[in-house]
C-alpha positions as CSV (number, residue, x, y, z in Angstrom):
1,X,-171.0,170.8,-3.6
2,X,-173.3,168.1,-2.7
3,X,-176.2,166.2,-4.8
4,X,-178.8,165.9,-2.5
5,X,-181.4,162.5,-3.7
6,X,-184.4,164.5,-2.9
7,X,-186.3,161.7,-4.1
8,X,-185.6,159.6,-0.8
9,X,-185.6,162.5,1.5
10,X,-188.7,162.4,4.2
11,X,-190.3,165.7,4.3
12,X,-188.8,166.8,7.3
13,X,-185.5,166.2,5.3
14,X,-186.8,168.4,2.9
15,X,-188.1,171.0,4.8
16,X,-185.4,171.5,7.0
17,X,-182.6,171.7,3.6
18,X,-185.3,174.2,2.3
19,X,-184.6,175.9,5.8
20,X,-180.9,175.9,5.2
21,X,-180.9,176.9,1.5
22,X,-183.2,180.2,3.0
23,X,-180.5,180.7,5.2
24,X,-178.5,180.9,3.2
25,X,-179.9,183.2,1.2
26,X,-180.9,185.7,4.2
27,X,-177.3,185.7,5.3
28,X,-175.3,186.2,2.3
29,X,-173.7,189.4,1.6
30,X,-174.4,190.1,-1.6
31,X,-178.1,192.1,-2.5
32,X,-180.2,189.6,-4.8
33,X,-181.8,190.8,-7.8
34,X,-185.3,189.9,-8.8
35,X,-185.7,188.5,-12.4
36,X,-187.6,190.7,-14.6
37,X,-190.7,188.3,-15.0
38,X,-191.7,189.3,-11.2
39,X,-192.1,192.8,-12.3
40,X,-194.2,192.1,-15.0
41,X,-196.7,189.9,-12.7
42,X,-196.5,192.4,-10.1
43,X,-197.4,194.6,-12.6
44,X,-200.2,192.8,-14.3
45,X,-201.8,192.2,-10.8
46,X,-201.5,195.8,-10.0
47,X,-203.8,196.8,-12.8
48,X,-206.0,193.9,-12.1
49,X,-206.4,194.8,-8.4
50,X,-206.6,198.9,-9.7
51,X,-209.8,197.8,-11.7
52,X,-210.9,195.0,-10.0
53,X,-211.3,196.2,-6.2
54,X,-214.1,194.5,-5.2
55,X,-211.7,190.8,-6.2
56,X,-209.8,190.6,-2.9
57,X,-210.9,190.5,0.5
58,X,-209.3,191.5,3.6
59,X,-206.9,189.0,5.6
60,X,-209.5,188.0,8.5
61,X,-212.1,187.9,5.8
62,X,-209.8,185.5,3.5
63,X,-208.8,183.3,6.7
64,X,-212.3,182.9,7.8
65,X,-213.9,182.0,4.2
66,X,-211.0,179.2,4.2
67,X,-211.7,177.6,7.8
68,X,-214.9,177.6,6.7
69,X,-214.2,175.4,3.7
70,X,-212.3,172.9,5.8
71,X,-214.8,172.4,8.4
């Protein structure tokens, strides 16, 4: 296996090794697991989103609110 010096790499380099690691990961054979910690966030945003509705808006709503912000 190879070291990569991320620390030199331009971002492209980076980007485009993050591209190949992903890859990677979408071709490999073997089903991935997800570590229990992801549950529990899931989880913990579940019941926040359960009773806390009116906390989230929908995607166009979200998008627009944030291209507002930039201009």
């Amino acid at each position: 296996m190879t070291t990569l010096a991320i620390e030199t790499m331009t971002t492209a380099e980076k980007l485009f090794a993050m591209e190949q690691l992903w890859d990677s990961f979408c071709h490999q054979a073997e089903p991935m697991q997800s570590p229990e910690w992801h549950r529990d966030i899931l989880r913990v945003r579940e019941e926040h989103a359960q009773y806390n509705p009116s906390g989230f808006s929908d995607w166009a709503e979200a998008k627009k609110r944030i291209q507002d912000q930039l201009s």
